[in-house]
N, C-alpha and C positions, 0 to 999 in steps of 0.2 A: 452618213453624212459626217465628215470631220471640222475639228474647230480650224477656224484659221490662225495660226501660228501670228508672231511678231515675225518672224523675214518676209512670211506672208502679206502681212497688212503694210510692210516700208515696202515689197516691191509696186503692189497695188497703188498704194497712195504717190507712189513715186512716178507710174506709168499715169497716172490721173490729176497731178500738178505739176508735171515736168520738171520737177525736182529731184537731187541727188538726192538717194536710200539716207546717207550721211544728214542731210537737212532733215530727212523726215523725222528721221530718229531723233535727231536733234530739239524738233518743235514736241514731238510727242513726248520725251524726256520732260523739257519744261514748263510743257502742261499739265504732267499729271503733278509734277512738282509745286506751280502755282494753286492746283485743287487741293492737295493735301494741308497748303498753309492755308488758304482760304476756309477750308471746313474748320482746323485747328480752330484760327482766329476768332471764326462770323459765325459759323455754325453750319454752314450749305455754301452750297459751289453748284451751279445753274450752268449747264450745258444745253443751249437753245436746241429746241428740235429733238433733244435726246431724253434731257431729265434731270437728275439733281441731285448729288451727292449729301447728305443730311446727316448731322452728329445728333446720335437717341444718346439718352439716359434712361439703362437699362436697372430697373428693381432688384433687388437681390429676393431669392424664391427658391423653394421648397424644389433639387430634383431627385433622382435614381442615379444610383450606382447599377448599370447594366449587367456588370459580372455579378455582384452579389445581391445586387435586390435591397439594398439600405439605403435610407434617406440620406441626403446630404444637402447643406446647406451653399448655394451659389451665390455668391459676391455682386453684391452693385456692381455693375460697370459702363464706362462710355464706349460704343459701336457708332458705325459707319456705313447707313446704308443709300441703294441706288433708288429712288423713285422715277422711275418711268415717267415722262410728259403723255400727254393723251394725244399728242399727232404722230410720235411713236407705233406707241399702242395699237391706234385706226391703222397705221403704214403695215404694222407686219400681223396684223387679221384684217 
């Protein structure tokens, strides 16, 4: 099973709103645009039916060095992650 590509998801959503590739791109450009400032801003970005973009603050903690096996010390820092909505979740099990 392969992922679907971005020309994949503009032809798709192009043949499914009868809209040019050019539009699709276009709306989907300015929405991921508007979630990134929204999370920035607010903290989360609420995509109905899908789920929810959310800014963590992440602890600074104790990890490994893989190659040599010595401790190192990991930095605070702010991430970005996806929470899944639960009608999501039920749709694809």
């Amino acid at each position: 099973m392969s992922k679907m590509t971005k020309s994949q998801l503009l032809e798709v959503m192009s043949k499914e709103t009868d809209l040019s590739k050019k539009d699709v791109g276009s709306f989907l450009e300015k929405l991921s645009t508007l979630a990134l400032k929204e999370v920035k801003n607010n903290g989360e970005f609420v995509l109905p039916g899908l789920g929810k973009l959310v800014k963590i603050k992440r602890a600074a903690r104790m990890g490994r060095n893989p190659a040599t096996g010595e401790q190192i010390k990991i930095a605070a820092k702010t991430v970005v992650k996806f929470k899944v909505a639960k009608a999501a979740k039920e749709a694809v099990l």
